[in-house]
C-alpha positions in Angstrom: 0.0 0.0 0.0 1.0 3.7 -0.7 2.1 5.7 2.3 0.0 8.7 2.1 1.0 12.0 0.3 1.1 14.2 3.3 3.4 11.3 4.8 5.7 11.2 1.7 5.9 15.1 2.0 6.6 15.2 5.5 9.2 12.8 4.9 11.1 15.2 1.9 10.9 17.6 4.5 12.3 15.8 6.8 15.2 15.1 4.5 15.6 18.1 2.8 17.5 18.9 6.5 19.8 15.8 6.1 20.6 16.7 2.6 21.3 20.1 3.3 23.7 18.6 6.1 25.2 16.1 3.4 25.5 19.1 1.0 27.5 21.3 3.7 29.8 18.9 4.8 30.5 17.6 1.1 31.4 21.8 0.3 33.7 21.5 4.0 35.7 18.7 2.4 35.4 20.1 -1.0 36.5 23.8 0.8 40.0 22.0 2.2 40.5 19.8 -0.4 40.9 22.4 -2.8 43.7 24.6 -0.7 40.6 27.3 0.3 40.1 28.1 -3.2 37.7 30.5 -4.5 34.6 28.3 -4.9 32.2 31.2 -6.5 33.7 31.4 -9.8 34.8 29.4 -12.8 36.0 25.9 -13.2 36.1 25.5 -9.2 32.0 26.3 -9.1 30.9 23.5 -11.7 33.3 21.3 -9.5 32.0 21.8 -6.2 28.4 21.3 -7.6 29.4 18.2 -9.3 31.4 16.9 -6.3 28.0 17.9 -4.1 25.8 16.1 -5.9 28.1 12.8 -6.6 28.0 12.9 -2.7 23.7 13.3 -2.8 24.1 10.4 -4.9 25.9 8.4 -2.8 23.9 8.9 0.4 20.9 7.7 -1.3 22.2 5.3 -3.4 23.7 3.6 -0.1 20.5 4.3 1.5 18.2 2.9 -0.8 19.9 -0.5 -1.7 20.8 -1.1 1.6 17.4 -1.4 2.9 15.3 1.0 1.0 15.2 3.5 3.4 17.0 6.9 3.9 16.6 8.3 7.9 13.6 10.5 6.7 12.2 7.3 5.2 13.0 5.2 8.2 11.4 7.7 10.7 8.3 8.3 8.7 8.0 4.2 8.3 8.2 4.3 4.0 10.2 1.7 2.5 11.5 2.1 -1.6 10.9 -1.4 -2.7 12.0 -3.2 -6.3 15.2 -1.2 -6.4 18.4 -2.4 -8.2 21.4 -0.7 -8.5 20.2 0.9 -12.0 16.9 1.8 -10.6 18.3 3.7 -7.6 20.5 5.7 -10.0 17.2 6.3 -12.7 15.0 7.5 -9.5 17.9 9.6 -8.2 18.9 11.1 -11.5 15.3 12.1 -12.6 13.5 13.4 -9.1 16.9 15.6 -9.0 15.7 16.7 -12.5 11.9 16.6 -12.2 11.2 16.5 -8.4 8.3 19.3 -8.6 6.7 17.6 -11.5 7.1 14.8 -9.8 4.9 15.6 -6.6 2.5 16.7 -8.8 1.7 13.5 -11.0 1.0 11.7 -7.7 -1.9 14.0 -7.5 -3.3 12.2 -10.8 -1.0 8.9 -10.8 -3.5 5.9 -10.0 -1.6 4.5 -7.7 -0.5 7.7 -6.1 3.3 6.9 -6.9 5.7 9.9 -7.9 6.9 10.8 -11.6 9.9 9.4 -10.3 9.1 6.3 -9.0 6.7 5.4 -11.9 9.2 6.3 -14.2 12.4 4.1 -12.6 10.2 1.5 -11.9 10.5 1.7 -8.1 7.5 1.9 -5.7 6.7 3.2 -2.0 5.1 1.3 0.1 4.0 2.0 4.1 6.6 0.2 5.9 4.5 0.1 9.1 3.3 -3.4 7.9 
């Protein structure tokens, strides 16, 4: 069964505070790795974003097929379920792309599920069960 929307939402919510935390501590590492540099401008920029979200990836890609849950997930009781490797890197790669759009097919998806989800072949399911 689909974990209700106003769960999943609460859930992104929840996580958009753990990825910001992933996100600042990938930039501290990314900061000293670099000698200090200038991360605002140029080259350096496009490097830090890229190393950020190779790090994004990697929390949720370790999250998902090593359980199917992230925290957020784990606290709100919603597991990801058929995930494979390829699968966890489709869902990632297109809610980073499409996550707006994504909440809103739910709205008319018939069985609730997000853009994403639908689209990588993944599902949510209440893990309370």
């Amino acid at each position: 069964m689909t974990p209700g929307l106003g769960r999943r939402l609460a859930a992104m919510l929840y996580e958009a505070f753990l990825v910001f935390a992933v996100a600042f501590f990938a930039a501290w590492i990314f900061f000293f790795a670099s000698g200090g540099s200038d991360a605002t401008r140029g080259i350096v920029r496009a490097e830090l974003q890229l190393f950020i979200l190779a790090m994004l990836a990697a929390y949720f890609l370790w999250c998902w097929l090593r359980g199917g849950q992230t925290l957020a997930m784990r606290a709100w009781r919603i597991r990801l379920v058929d995930v494979t490797p390829g699968k966890a890197i489709a869902r990632f790669l297109i809610a980073a792309a499409l996550l707006p759009l994504s909440i809103l097919w739910a709205l008319v998806d018939r069985d609730r599920q997000f853009l994403h989800d639908r689209l990588a072949g993944t599902r949510l399911v209440d893990a309370r069960r």
